[in-house]
Phi, psi and omega in degrees: 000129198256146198300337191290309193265344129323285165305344195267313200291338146310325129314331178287285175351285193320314167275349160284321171313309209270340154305294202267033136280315172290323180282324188281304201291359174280336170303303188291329175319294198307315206268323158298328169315301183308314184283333212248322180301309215275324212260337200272309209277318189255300205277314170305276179332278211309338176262336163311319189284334190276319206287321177310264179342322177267011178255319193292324193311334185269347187283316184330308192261348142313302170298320146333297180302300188305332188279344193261322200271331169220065185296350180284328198237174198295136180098018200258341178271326185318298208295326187271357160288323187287343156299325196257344145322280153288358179268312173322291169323320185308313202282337197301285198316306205270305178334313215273323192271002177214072166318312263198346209263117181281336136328306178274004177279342185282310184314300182306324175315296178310309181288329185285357185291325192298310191275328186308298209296327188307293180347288160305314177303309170302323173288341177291287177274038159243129186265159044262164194281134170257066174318323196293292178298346162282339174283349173261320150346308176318281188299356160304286154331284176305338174258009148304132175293069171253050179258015187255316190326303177305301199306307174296331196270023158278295180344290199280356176241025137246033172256307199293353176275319210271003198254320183291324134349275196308309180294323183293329143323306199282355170278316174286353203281299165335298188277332186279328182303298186319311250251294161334283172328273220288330165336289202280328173256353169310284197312353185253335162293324207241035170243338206275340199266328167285316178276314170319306170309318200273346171262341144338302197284317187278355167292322191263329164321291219285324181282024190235340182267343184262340152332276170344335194245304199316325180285003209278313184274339162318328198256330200282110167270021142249156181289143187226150205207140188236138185235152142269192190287008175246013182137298209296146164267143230228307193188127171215135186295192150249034156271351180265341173291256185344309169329285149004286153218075189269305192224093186288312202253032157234137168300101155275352174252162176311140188315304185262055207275311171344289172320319126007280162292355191229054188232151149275021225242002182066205180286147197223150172278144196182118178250114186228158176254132144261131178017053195046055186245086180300066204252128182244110165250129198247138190250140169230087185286149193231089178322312185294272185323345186034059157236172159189153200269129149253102167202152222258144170205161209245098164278011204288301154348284195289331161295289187316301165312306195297336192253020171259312186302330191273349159313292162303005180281280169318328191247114172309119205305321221259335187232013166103315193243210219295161185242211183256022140261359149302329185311285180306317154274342173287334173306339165277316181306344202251358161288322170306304157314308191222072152315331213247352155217229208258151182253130147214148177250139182241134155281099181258132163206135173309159174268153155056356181330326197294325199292342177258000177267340186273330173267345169205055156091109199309320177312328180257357167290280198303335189275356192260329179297313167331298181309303177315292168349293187278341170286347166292297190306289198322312193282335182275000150250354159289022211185093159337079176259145131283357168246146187252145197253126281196125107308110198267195180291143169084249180254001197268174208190079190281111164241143193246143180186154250243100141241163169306274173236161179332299223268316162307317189298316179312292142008247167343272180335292176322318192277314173311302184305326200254329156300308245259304172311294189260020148312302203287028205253315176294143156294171161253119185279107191240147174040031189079349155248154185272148178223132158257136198247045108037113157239180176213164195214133152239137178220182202204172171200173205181158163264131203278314196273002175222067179241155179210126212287347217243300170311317212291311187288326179296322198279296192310300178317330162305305225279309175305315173301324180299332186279329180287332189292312199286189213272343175100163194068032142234153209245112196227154189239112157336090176256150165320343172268007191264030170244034175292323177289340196276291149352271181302330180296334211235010163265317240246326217261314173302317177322296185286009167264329186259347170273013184254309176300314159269060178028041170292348180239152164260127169276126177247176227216094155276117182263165214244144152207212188267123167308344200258254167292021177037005161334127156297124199254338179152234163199141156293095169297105173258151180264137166218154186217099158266119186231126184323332179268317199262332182072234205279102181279143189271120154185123150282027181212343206241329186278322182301315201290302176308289174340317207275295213274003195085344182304320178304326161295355175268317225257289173340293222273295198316294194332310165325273220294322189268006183270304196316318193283299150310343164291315155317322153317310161290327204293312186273021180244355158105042161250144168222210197019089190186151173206142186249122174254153167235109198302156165235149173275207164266329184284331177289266181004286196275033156275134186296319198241048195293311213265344155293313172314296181331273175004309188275317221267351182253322162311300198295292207282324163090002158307132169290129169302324173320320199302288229239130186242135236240118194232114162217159193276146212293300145005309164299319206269286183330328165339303190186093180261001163295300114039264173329281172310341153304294204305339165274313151329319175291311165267015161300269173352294175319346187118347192258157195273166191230116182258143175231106201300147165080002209311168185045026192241022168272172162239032161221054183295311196264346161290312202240340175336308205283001190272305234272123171269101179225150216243321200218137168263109169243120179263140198296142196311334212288295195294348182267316186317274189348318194298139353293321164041211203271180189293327200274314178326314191267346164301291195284328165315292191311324198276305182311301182319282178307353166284320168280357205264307213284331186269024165074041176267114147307133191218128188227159212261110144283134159088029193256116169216043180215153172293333175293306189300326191292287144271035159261341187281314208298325201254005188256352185112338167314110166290299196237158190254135156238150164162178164310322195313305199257305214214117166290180164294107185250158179299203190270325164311270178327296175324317172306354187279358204231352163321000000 
């Protein structure tokens, strides 16, 4: 019920009280009038009149006598005429206001015998005087009974006292009742007058807070719109007038927007093109009202970032094309696609390549690498391929593809392959010098509906490392005997099982500082493994393999504990404002008692939680990602700081971001290598900056190792750098160098 519609029923209230108030008191008025006529009209008269009557009863037989002793002289009769008068009159009155009472007919009875006899007696003394019958007339008179007479008449004036009583109570009874009432709607007026005032206040707040929001869309520099459920607009501000008319001859709401509007569905998002104008409308229908609230907004900008990040997701920065987690989703589009036949994949890779990155420069590798690229694509089009081709890990180069069966793929493949061969018979010209280029290639194949993408890649990678281990330029078909890396894999996993028990790994410290004065800010914690057998394992060879088997949750909590330990150790050796990040994997995230597991391990150590920033990859989080953002929320709570590692090398970066409670942002090296590069390279840094600057993220630069990247990061808003530029990753000792 709205203060409007209150108040009005309060003015109703009020006025039915104050009628039925008015009416019982009128009543009550009326019925005191009433009590006040019969008691001032009735009751008063009848006892003046019994008070009359009971003065006159004792003069009669006085008046007699006097009337017998001066029958001689004139006038002797008046008095007792006039005594027979007034009683007459008296009883004529007290009849008449008591009609009904048998008492006064006994009194009137009495009396008239007492005037009959004065009649005889007056006849008696008109002479000649008969003295004998008036002395018995006398004594007549005198023997009339006038002991019942006093009794009635106290009796009947002390009835008519005690009925004028009862009514003058029950008049006052009358009056205290009115008296109650008029009381009892005083406190309701002045209860009503009082909720009227409180509503009174909260009517002009409220029209003064709805002044406030009507103005809201007028001021709304996005457009904004009230439609009814067939469309027509109803009120559009003038950011929509200025759209409009920017784009005069174009439907600025969505086609279908009606459908929408009669949908019961609450508020709904619609991503539609205007003129190659990317615009997200969110409709919000109002069932009761058969309107619904529009409002437009111009995404075109942020759709271009989003499909630029996922481009770069997707794609390898350096030769363009799909990298391996495209890899990976199209081998599932291609289980859909071609249920019924075969998937394959061929592995490419130069032969012997590291000589040449080693002798003239990683910077003249990637352009030679490059070069082998387009020379692949070119030959793979001059040739109806079915296959698309990958950056895979390192130099490798994946190509994946569809056939009817085994024996069209051998087919395919061969013919391909034997192009491929005297494609690469030219050199290639990178800076004015020539590279002859060698490859060796392993492939595999599998039935595309029970294929698993992970077997696909092991089989092929086998098949290539054996054509690379042999003299090179060579081309292998995945067989069973090809399970030496699977071998090797699961030698490499005992190894990393027995280096956590003989304390073989180790932490290095890579330190971080400020982009502005390069101060130290803090340090990144790495795992490293020297192992007696294996010596320095890279890794990039031991963390996928932890990662593969679970292990990594063992190797995570030391890692925890021992980044945790040091850190207490500088904090009490007095450096402070520094934080030690720790990477978390994905398999640790998805641990149940992952944010317990902290927990114990910020006990044991006796570490301040501030010390330590938690660095995880967006990619863990995607897993689940509702799952994921408790879990993080949870270790938010503990006191730690939340990094969120790797940005943009996800698909829902710009989605779920603004969910994730993370403090700090790094953006991933893949986008600082590129720096200084094109206008778009430095366009998509900035769009990353300004995306955490907007959600109120520190943000810091991995892998910046030039003075150009380094200001340019510095002038886009970027705080802080890790990279070769300021620091390698040093043992602990060292790292303490940089306090």
């Amino acid at each position: 019920m709205t203060y409007r519609l209150r108040l009005w029923f309060l003015l109703l209230l009020t006025l039915v009280a104050a009628a039925a108030v008015a009416i019982s008191s009128y009543r009550s008025a009326s019925e005191v009038d009433e009590a006040t006529r019969q008691m001032l009209d009735e009751r008063v008269k009848s006892l003046k009149l019994i008070s009359n009557i009971e003065s006159i009863l004792p003069h009669f037989t006085v008046c007699y006598y006097q009337f017998y002793a001066t029958a001689f002289e004139p006038g002797a009769r008046l008095d007792c005429n006039q005594l027979e008068q007034d009683l007459a009159l008296n009883l004529k009155r007290l009849k008449q206001l008591l009609p009904n009472d048998a008492r006064i007919d006994a009194i009137e009875m009495y009396f008239s015998q007492v005037a009959d006899y004065g009649v005889d007696l007056s006849e008696a003394l008109t002479r000649p005087f008969d003295w004998d019958r008036s002395r018995d007339i006398l004594g007549m008179v005198a023997a009339l009974d006038r002991s019942e007479i006093s009794p009635r008449l106290k009796t009947l004036a002390a009835d008519i006292s005690t009925a004028a009583e009862t009514s003058g109570m029950a008049t006052r009874e009358q009056v205290q009742s009115a008296s109650r009432q008029v009381s009892l709607f005083a406190a309701a007026v002045i209860l009503i007058g009082a909720l009227v005032g409180v509503y009174v206040e909260r009517f002009i707040r409220e029209s003064a807070e709805r002044k406030r929001l009507a103005e809201f869309p007028e001021r709304n520099p996005d457009p904004v719109l009230t439609i009814d459920r067939s469309g027509v607009v109803l009120y559009q501000n003038p950011a929509f007038n200025a759209l409009q008319s920017a784009m005069p001859d174009v439907d600025l709401l969505p086609s279908n927007i009606q459908a929408y509007c009669n949908g019961n569905v609450g508020a709904q998002d619609v991503e539609y093109t205007v003129n190659h104008r990317t615009l997200l409308a969110t409709i919000n229908p109002i069932m009761e009202l058969d309107i619904a609230h529009v409002h437009i907004r111009d995404i075109s900008e942020r759709k271009q970032a989003e499909e630029k990040l996922i481009y770069i997701a997707e794609h390898d920065d350096l030769t363009g094309l799909r990298n391996r987690r495209r890899l990976l989703q199209d081998f599932q589009a291609l289980k859909t696609q071609f249920p019924d036949g075969v998937t394959g994949l061929i592995l490419f890779q130069p032969d012997r390549f590291q000589l040449i990155t080693a002798s003239s420069g990683p910077q003249v590798g990637d352009q030679v690498f490059l070069a082998v690229t387009q020379r692949l694509r070119e030959a793979l089009l001059r040739q109806t391929s079915q296959l698309v081709p990958y950056r895979m890990d390192g130099n490798q180069i994946g190509l994946l593809g569809a056939f009817a069966d085994d024996m069209s793929m051998h087919d395919y493949v061969q013919n391909m392959l034997s192009n491929l061969r005297t494609a690469f018979e030219e050199p290639l010209t990178v800076n004015n010098a020539d590279f002859y280029v060698s490859f060796s290639t392993g492939h595999a194949w599998t039935m595309t509906l029970t294929a698993e993408a992970d077997h696909l890649l092991r089989n092929a990678d086998a098949a290539l490392r054996q054509a690379s281990e042999l003299t090179g330029g060579k081309d292998l078909l995945f067989v069973e005997s090809m399970g030496r890396d699977i071998s090797e894999t699961v030698l490499l996993e005992a190894a990393l099982r027995a280096a956590l028990n003989n304390n073989e790994l180790f932490m290095v410290y890579q330190p971080q500082c400020d982009a502005v004065n390069r101060k130290l800010t803090g340090f990144e914690s790495l795992m490293r493994w020297s192992s007696p057998m294996l010596g320095e394992v890279s890794p990039a060879r031991f963390i996928p393999i932890a990662e593969a088997t679970g292990i990594i949750v063992r190797m995570g909590r030391w890692a925890l504990q021992q980044s945790c330990q040091q850190a207490k150790q500088w904090f009490e050796a007095g450096h402070c404002d520094f934080q030690v990040g720790v990477n978390v994997s994905t398999r640790q995230l998805a641990e149940p008692d992952f944010t317990a597991d902290v927990a114990r391990v910020l006990g044991e150590t006796g570490v301040d939680p501030a010390l330590i920033k938690l660095e995880i990859t967006e990619s863990a989080i995607m897993q689940n990602v509702s799952e994921g953002i408790a879990t993080l929320q949870a270790l938010r709570d503990l006191g730690l700081t939340l990094a969120l590692d790797d940005f943009g090398t996800g698909h829902a970066s710009l989605t779920y971001l603004q969910q994730l409670p993370v403090q700090r942002l790094k953006i991933d090296q893949s986008f600082v290598r590129a720096l200084p590069g094109s206008e778009p390279d430095v366009a998509l840094v900035r769009t990353i900056i300004e995306l955490g600057q907007r959600l109120g993220l520190r943000l810091i630069a991995e892998g910046v190792e030039t003075e150009q990247q380094m200001d340019l990061l510095r002038s886009l808003g970027c705080e802080e750098i890790q990279g070769y530029l300021y620091a390698r990753p040093v043992p602990a000792e060292a790292a303490a160098a940089y306090f």
